[in-house]
N, C-alpha and C positions, 0 to 999 in steps of 0.2 A: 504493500500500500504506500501510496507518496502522502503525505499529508504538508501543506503549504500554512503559511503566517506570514499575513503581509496586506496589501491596499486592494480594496476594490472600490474602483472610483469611475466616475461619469466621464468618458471623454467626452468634452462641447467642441467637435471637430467644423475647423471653416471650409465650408463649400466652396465653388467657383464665385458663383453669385455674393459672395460675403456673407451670407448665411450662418449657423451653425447645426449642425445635426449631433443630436446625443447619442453615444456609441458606449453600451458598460464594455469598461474595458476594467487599466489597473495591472500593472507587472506580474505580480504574483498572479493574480483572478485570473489573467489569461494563460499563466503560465500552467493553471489548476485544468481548467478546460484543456489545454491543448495535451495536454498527459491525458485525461481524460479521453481525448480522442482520439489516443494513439494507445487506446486499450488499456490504460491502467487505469488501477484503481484507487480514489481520490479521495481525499476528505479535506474541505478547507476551513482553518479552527477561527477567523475572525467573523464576529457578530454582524447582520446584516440592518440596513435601515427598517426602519416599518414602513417609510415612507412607500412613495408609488418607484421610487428608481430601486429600492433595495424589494419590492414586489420582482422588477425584473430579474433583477438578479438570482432574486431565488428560483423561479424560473428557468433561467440561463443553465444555471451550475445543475439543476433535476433534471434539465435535458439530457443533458450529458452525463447521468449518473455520478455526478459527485454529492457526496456526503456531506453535511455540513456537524461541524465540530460543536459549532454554538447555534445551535437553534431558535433560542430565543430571541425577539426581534430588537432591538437601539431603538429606543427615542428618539437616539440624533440622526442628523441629515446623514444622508449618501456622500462620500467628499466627489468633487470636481476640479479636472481637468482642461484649460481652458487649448486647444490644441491648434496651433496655425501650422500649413505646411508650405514649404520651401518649394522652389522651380524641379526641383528632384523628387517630389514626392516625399521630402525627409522632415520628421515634427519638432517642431518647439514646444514649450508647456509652461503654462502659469497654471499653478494648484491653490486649492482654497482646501485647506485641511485642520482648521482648526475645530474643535467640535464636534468630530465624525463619526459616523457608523463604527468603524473597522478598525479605526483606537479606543472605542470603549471595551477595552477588555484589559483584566491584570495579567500579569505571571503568575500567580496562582492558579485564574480561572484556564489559563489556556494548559498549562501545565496538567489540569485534571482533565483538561478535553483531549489529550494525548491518547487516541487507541492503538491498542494491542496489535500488534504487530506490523508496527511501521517498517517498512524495508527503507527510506530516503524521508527525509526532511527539509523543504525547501525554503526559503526566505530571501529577503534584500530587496533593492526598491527604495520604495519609504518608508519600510521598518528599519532603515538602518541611519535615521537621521537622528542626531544629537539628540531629540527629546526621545526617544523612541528606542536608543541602540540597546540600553542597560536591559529593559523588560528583554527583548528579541534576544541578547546573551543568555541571560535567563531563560527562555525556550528552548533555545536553541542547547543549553548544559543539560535538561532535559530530555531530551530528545535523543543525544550522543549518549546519554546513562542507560538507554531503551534499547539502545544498538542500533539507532538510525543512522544512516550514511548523510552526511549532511554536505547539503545543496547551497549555494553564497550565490546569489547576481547582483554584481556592486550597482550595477544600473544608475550609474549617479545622474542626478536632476540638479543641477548648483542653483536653481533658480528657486527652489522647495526649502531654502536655506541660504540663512546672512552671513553664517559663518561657514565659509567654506572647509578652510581649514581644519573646524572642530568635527564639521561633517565629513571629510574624508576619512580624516584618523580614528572616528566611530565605524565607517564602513572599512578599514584596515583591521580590526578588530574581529568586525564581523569573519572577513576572513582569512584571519589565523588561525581559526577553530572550524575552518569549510575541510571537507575531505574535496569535495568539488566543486571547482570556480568557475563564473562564464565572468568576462570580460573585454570591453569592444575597447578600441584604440581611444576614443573619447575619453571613455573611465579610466584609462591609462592615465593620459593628461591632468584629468580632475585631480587624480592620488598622487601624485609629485613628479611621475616619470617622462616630463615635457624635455624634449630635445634627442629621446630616446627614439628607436625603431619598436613599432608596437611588439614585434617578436623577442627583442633585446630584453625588453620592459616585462614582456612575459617571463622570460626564463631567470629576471631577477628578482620576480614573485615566487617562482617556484624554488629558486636557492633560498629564501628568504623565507620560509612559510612551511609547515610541514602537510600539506595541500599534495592530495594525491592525481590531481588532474586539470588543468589549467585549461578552459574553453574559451580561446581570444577570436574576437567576432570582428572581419573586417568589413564586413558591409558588400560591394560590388567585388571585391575583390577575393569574396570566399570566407573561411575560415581555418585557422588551426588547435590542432589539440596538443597538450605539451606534456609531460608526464617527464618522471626520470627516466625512464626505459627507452622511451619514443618520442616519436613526431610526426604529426599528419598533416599534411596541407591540402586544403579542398578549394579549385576555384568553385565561384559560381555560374550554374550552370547557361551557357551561351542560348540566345535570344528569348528571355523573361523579358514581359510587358510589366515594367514595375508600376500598382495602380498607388501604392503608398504602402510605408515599411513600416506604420505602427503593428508590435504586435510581431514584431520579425524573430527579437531576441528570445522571446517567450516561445514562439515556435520553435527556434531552430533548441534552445535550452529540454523541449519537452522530448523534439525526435530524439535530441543523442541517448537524454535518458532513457527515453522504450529504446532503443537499438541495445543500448549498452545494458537493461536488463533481460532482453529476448537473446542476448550472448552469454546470458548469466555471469556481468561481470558487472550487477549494481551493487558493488561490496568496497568496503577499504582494500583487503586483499586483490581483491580481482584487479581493481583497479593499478595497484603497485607492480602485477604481472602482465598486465595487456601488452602485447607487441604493435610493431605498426600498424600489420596489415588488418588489426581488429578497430584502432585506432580509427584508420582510415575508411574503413564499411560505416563504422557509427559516424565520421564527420562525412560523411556522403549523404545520410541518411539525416542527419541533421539539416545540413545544408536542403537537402529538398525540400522539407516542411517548411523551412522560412522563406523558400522560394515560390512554393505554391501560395503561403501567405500572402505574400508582397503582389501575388498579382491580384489578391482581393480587394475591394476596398474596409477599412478599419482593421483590424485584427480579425481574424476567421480562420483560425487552423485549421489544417490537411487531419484527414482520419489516415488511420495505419492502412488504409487501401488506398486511400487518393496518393496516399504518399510511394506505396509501391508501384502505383503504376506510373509514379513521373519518372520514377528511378529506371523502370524497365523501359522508357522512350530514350533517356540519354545514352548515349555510345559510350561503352565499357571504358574507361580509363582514361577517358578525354579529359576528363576536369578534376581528375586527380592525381597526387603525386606521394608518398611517404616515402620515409627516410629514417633509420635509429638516430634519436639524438645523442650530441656528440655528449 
């Protein structure tokens, strides 16, 4: 079972027309669904709105067969996401998060919404800002006590936070204590590593960190997986109609995890022995799900079939490459 801790929030995304259109979205919430529909099985521990946006939600996440941890509904609003997007399809964001659904809960209470037999534990997002990081440490000690394999996505928002600074060194925290890390060139920059090669910057996380798998997300240009053992590089796949990449990270985050546990390597151990060439089937498999996203509009992840069959149109070995690292 993956069980997730973290934001489920409204993106108010702008149209063409200057418009906005509400999409529930939220790092972790979609990252809940997108496992979800790549066959596993879900449980997400933050409280939902009562309102009509946290109605959807609840909705959303029963579609898809996830479980909810806290059942009971919040008083407070659903938080929002104010989302504009770039000539490229790529988002910006202003949050309004103060008061919300899916931070009214303790470390205690999530702590007891912890079920039995977690196989991975996911977070980061906006559980990992300075007001926020201490309770999520707390989950998260929990969680590794259980024997969960624990999941980190620095996903940093610097605009969700004044202090940049205090919020980096909370999500550095966050993951020192991740077995598995996803992180994009961006969130490199946010955590100190500017002037570096996003790969450089990688493999000084991984000397630096006792972090058994390192998932750095390059955007157009593919991804790789870093491990001490190995290295995998995956472009992405040639002519995708990008319609917008919210929703990318949380896709390509959810495939590697079903690949890498349909390999039976969602473990600390497995994960310390993967070679490349297992490496490289899970960033392949990763990569497509964000690929099939990105040609959706908002966030809409690939189910484990949609995704196999993108995989079975591209030409074997075209857009990938592995290598042991040195």
């Amino acid at each position: 079972m993956v069980v997730t801790f973290g934001e489920a929030l409204v993106d108010m995304i702008e149209m063409p027309d200057g418009r906005f259109a509400a999409a529930l979205g939220g790092a972790v919430c979609n990252f809940t669904i997108a496992a979800a529909r790549q066959g596993m099985q879900a449980t997400y521990l933050n409280p939902l709105s009562a309102d009509s946006f946290g109605q959807g939600f609840a909705r959303l996440l029963a579609r898809d067969g996830v479980l909810l941890g806290s059942p009971a509904r919040s008083a407070r609003p659903t938080s929002l996401a104010i989302v504009t997007l770039d000539a490229d399809g790529s988002p910006s964001y202003v949050f309004h998060r103060e008061g919300v659904a899916d931070r009214d809960i303790r470390p205690g209470q999530a702590r007891a919404a912890l079920p039995a037999g977690m196989r991975l534990f996911h977070t980061g997002g906006l559980a990992l800002v300075p007001d926020d990081i201490d309770a999520t440490l707390d989950v998260i000690g929990a969680a590794a006590s259980a024997g969960a394999l624990i999941s980190v996505d620095a996903n940093v928002r610097p605009l969700v936070c004044g202090d940049l600074a205090s919020y980096a060194a909370g999500v550095q925290r966050a993951l020192a204590v991740a077995d598995l890390i996803k992180v994009s060139e961006e969130d490199l920059l946010h955590l100190g590593y500017a002037g570096m090669a996003p790969l450089a910057a990688a493999r000084m996380l991984l000397e630096t960190l006792d972090v058994k798998l390192i998932a750095l997300t390059l955007g157009a240009q593919g991804a790789v997986l870093l491990s001490r053992r190995a290295c995998a590089a995956v472009g992405a796949p040639e002519g995708i109609r990008v319609v917008d990449t919210v929703g990318c990270g949380d896709s390509f985050l959810a495939g590697l995890v079903a690949s890498l546990d349909s390999a039976g390597m969602l473990s600390a151990v497995a994960l310390d022995e993967a070679d490349a060439a297992t490496l490289e089937l899970a960033a392949r498999y990763a990569v497509a799900s964000a690929s099939i996203n990105a040609m959706r509009e908002g966030c809409n992840p690939a189910t484990a079939a949609e995704t196999a069959a993108f995989l079975a149109q591209q030409p074997a070995g075209q857009d990938a490459r592995a290598a042991q690292a040195a």
